[in-house]
MARDREN-686473 format. One line per 10 residues: for each residue x, y, z of C-alpha. Coordinates in steps of 0.5 Angstrom, whole numbers, plus 500, padded with zeros to 3 digits. Layout:
X,Y,Z ~ ...
REM end
This chain:
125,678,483 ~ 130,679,478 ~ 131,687,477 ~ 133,690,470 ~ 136,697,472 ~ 138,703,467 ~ 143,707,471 ~ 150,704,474 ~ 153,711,476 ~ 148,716,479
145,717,485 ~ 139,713,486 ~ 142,707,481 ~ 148,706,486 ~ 144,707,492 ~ 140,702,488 ~ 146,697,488 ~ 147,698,496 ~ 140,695,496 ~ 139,690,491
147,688,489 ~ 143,682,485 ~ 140,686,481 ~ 143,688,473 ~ 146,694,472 ~ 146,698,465 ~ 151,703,464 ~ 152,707,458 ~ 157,702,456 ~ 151,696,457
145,701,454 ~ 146,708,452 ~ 140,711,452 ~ 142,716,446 ~ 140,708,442 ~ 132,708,444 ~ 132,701,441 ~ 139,699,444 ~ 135,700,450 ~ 128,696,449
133,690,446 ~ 136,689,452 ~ 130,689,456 ~ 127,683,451 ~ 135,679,452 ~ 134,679,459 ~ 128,678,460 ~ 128,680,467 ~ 121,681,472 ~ 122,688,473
125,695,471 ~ 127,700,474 ~ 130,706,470 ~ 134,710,475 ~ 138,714,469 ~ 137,720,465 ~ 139,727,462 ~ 140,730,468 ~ 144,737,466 ~ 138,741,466
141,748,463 ~ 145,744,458 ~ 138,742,455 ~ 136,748,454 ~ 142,748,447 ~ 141,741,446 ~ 133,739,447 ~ 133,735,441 ~ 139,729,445 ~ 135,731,451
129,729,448 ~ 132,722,446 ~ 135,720,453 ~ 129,722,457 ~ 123,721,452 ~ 124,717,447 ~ 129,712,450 ~ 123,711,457 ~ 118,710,452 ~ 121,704,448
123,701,454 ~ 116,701,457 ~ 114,699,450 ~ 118,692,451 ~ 117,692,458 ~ 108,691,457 ~ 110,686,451 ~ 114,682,457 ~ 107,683,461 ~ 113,686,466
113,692,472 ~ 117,698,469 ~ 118,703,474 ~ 121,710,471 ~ 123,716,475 ~ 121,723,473 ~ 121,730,477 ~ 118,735,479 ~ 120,740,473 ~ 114,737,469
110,743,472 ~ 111,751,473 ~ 112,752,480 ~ 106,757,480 ~ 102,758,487 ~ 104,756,494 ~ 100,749,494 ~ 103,742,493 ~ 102,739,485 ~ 099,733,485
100,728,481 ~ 093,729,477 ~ 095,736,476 ~ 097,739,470 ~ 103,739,467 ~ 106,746,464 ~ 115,745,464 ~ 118,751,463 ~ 124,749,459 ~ 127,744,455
129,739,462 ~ 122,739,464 ~ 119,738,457 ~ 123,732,455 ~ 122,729,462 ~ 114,730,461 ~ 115,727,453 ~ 118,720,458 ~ 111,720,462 ~ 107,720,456
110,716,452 ~ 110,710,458 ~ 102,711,459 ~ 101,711,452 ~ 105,704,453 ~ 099,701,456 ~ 104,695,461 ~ 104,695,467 ~ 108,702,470 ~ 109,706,476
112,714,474 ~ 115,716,481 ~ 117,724,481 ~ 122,726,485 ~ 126,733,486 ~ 132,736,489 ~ 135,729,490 ~ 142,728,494 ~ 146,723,497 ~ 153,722,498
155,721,492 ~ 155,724,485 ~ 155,732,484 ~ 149,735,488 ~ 146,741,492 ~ 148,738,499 ~ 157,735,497 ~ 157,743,493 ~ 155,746,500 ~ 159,742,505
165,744,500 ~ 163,751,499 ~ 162,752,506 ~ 169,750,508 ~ 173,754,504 ~ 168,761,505 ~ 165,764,510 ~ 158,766,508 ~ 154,764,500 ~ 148,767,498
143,762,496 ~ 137,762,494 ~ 131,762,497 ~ 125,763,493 ~ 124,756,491 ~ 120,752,495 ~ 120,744,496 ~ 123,738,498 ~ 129,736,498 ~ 129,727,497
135,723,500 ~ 136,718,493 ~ 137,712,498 ~ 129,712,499 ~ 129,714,492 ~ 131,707,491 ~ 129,703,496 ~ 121,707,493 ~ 123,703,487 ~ 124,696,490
118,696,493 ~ 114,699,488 ~ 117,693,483 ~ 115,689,487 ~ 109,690,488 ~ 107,692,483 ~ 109,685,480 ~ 104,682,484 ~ 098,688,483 ~ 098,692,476
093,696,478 ~ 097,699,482 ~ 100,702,476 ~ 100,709,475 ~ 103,717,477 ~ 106,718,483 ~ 111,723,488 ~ 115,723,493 ~ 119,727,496 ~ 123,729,503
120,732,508 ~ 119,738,510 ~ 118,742,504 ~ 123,747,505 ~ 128,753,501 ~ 134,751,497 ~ 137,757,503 ~ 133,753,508 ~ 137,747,506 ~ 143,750,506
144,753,513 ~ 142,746,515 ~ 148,743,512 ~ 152,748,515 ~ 148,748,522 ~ 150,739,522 ~ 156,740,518 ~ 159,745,524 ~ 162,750,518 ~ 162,757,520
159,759,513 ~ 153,764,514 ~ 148,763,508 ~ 144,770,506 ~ 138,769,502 ~ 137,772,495 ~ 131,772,491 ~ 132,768,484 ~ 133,774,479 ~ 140,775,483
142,768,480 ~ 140,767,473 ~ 140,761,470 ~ 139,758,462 ~ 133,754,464 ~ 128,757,469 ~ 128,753,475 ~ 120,753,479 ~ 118,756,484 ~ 114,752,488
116,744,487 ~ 112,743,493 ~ 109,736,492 ~ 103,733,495 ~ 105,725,496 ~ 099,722,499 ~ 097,717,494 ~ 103,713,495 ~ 101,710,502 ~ 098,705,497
104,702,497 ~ 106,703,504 ~ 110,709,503 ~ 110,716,506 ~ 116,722,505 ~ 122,721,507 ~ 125,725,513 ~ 131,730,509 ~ 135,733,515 ~ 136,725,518
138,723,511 ~ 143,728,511 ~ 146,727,517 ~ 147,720,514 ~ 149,723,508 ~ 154,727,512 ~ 157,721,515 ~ 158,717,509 ~ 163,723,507 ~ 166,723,513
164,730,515 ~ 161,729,522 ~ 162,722,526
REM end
């Protein structure tokens, strides 16, 4: 099927690449997702028979002094183009996160839970779901978290690096959830365009997330253990590293309802092994 992805430079757009080379990439140069209209025309030019947008305002403290273009990139931009994607009677498959709730309690959100952002970030991802249900096409939201790869900037590359030149970092570890290779990322995309292109009342919100859930702390030691880095990690509590925008506490998600589609967690630590020698950090 022709695939339409928004994205052409970040994590799960060039995993997406790997796995549907076929498919038409849109990067900021193509489609700049500050131009909602821009973004919804190229849809209707194209013509495709899925899209996928794997791109968005992900500088979360940033957001917190620029909300207003935030907004625009992650809320108004995703609605226009689940408006033109429901004219063409298209899937239209849209990424969002787990920062859409508060991070209260110790059980895993489901995708029905109720939904409380604690910041700009998670306010302006929550505006980009509202207004693609509101779409009324055919669409999947796929909420994801702490997403990493070997490529782009992320939890895991910022470790390997520190971890080679330090021999001890404090992490935090009072955040709780689960770490989500960007390649499963991708490869969830695909098969929920795809199948929803021939079953539209698998519309609808979905998580999906590595397993096991685990501590940013927890994920560093094994970046360190797998990596052989002689890098000791100490926990430390949230409060000993303040950001601009409060990050959750508990991010653990329930994912179970995507076994409509045949998927299920993806396992992190494996994904990091891949990871790690994509970088070439171990063989």
């Amino acid at each position: 099927m022709s695939i339409l992805v928004f994205g052409s430079t970040g994590q799960v757009a060039t995993e997406l690449k790997r796995l549907a080379p076929d498919a038409t990439f849109l990067g900021r140069a193509q489609a700049d997702l500050s131009d909602p209209d821009a973004c919804a025309a190229a849809i209707r030019a194209a013509r495709p028979e899925a899209v996928i947008n794997a791109a968005a305002w992900t500088a979360v403290d940033k957001a917190e002094s620029e909300e207003p273009a935030a907004e625009v990139v992650n809320g108004d931009a995703p609605t226009a183009m689940a408006q033109a994607c429901a004219e063409l009677g298209i899937p239209f498959v849209h990424i969002s996160t787990d920062y859409v709730f508060d991070g209260s309690g110790e059980a895993p959100f489901t995708p029905d839970h109720p939904t409380a952002p604690l910041g700009a970030y998670g306010r302006t991802k929550l505006k980009g779901e509202e207004g693609v249900r509101a779409a009324g096409g055919i669409h999947a939201i796929l909420r994801t978290s702490w997403v990493f790869s070997a490529h782009g900037n992320n939890f895991l590359k910022t470790m390997l690096r520190l971890g080679a030149e330090r021999d001890g970092l404090t992490v935090v570890a009072d955040q709780i959830g689960g770490p989500t290779p960007a390649s499963a990322i991708a490869e969830a995309c695909l098969a929920i365009a795809a199948q929803l292109s021939v079953d539209a009342s698998k519309s609808g919100t979905y998580h999906f997330s590595g397993a096991p859930d685990a501590s940013w702390a927890d994920f560093a030691r094994e970046i360190m253990e797998q990596a052989a880095l002689d890098c000791t990690i100490t926990d430390i509590p949230s409060s000993q590293f303040p950001t601009p925008a409060k990050r959750p506490a508990n991010s653990r998600m329930a994912c179970e309802t995507l076994a409509v589609f045949g998927l299920s967690r993806p396992d992190w630590k494996a994904a990091t092994t891949q990871a790690l020698k994509d970088l070439g950090a171990i063989t």
